[in-house]
N, C-alpha and C positions, 0 to 999 in steps of 0.2 A: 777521515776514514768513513766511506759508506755507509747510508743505514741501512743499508739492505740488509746487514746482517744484525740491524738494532743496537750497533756498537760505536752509535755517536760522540764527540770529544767533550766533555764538562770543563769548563775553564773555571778552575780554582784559583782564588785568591791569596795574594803572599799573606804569609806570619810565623809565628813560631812555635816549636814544639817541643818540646821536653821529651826526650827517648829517654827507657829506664830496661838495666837490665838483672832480673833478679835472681842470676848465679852469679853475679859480682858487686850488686847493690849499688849501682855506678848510674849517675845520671848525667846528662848530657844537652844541654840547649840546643835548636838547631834554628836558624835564618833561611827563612824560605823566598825566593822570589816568583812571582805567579807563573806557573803552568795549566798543561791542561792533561786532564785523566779520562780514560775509558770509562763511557756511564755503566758500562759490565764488565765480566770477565771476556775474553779472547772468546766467541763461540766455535764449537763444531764444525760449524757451517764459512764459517769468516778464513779459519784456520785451513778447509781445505782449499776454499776458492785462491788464496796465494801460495800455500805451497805442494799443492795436489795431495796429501797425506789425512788420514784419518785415526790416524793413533788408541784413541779413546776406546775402552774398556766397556762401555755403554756408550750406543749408537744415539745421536738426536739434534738434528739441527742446531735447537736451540738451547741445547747443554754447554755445558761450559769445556771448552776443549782439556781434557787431562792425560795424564800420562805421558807428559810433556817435561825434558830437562830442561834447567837453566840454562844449557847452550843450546836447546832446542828452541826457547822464548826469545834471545837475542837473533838466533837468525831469523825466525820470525821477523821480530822490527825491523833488521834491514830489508827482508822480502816486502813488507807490507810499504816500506818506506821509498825503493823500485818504481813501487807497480803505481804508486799515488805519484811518484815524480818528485819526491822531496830526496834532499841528500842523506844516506842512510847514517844513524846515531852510531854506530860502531864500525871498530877497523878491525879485522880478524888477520891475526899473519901467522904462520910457523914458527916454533919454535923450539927446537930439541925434541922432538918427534911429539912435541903438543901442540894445543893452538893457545895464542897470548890475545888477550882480547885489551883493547882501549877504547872509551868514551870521544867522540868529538864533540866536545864540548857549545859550538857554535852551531854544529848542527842543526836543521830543522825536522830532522826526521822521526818516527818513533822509538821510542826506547823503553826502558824499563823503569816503575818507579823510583825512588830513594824510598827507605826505609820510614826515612822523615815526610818527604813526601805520602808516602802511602800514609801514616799515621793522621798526620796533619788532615788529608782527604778526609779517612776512614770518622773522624770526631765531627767535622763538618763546625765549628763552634764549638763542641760539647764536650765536657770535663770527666765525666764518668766511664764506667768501663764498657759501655754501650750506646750509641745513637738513638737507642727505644728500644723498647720491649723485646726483649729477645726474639721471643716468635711472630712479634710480626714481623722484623727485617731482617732474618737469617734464618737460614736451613742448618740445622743441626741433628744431632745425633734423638735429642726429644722429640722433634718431629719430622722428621725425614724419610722418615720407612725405612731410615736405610739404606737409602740410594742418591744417585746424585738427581740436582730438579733443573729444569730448565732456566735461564737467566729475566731475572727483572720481575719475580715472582712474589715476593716480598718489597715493602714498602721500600723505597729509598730515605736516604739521611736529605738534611736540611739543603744539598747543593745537587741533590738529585741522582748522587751515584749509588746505586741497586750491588743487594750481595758484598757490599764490603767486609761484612762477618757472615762466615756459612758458605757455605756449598759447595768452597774449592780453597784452600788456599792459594796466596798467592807470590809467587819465583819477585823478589827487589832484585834490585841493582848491586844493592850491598856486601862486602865479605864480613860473615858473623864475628866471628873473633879469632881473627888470623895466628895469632901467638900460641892459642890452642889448637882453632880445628882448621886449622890450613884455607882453603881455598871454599870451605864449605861457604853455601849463600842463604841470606836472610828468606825465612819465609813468615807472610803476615796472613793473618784475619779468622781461621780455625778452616774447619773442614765437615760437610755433610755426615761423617761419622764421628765424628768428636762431640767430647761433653763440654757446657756450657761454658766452664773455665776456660777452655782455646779458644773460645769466641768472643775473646776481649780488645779493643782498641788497641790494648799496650803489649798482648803475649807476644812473643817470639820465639818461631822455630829455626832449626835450621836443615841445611841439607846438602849432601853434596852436587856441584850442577850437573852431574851425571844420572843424579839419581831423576826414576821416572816409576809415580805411581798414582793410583786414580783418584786422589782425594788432591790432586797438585796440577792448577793451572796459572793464568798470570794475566794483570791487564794492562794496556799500554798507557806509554805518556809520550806528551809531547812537550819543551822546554816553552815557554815564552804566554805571550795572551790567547 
């Protein structure tokens, strides 16, 4: 991916990670094998130059694209995955008058976190509910104005990726907890309006991939080294 638009790949290292979820107190080990993740969120600027569209709420290059659904992020990774020449990470097909999405697995193209992945990234090594000091490495609702900030503005974690907690959340891969809320998808990291508690390593929200609002963008990955 380009840095024209400051949205270089960070190549994260394999390990593992403990997901926990606390409306059902359920923990889960996860095996990770190395990838690579967006040192930011998807910007503004990155977001129109592949699919000509400007969606966001607040206008700025260098903001973090929102107002973006989960089947809005995934076609995203296949356009950006297009236009760079790699074979796109999803297969989109009809299906009783919706669309059915599948991962290629083998793929080299971009796609969307895992949940596990994004966590694993989001700790960088670190055990606690933050990477550092809340206000130096996240826009939150304490210091934010209120509004959303441009990307890489705060410090980054120990492997260099910017904004992992604050300033948008961000659209996984994941389906939240299907046997309840159907098709809804995992969202991670808190939001430039949110209080401190959502801007935890471990919270989790969810939401439908439909849904599309300005505190929700997303950032890519790619499988392998």
């Amino acid at each position: 991916m380009g840095k024209r638009a400051g949205d270089e790949m960070v190549a994260v290292p394999p390990g593992k990670v403990t997901l926990s979820d606390r409306r059902t107190e359920r923990t889960w080990p996860v095996e990770l094998a190395p990838y690579r993740l967006a040192a930011y969120p998807v910007t503004q600027k990155l977001y129109a130059e592949v699919t000509g569209a400007r969606p966001s709420a607040v206008q700025g290059d260098r903001l973090p694209v929102e107002g973006v659904s989960w089947w809005d992020a995934v076609r995203f990774c296949n356009a950006l995955s297009r236009r760079d020449g790699c074979e796109p990470a999803y297969r989109l097909r009809p299906v009783g008058g919706g669309i059915e999405v599948a991962r290629e697995e083998t793929a080299d193209g971009y796609r969307l976190p895992t949940e596990a992945e994004w966590e694993h990234a989001c700790r960088a090594g670190t055990t606690g509910p933050h990477y550092g000091p809340l206000d130096e490495i996240a826009w939150y609702r304490g210091n934010s104005q209120e509004r959303i900030q441009d990307v890489g503005g705060k410090r980054p974690n120990e492997w260099g990726l910017h904004d992992m907690l604050g300033n948008v959340w961000n659209w996984c891969w994941d389906v939240y907890d299907p046997e309840v809320y159907g098709e809804y998808r995992v969202l991670r990291g808190g939001g430039w309006f949110d209080e401190h508690w959502s801007c935890r390593a471990s919270a989790r929200r969810r939401s439908h991939p439909d849904f599309r609002v300005d505190d929700v963008g997303f950032r890519v990955a790619r499988s392998g080294h």
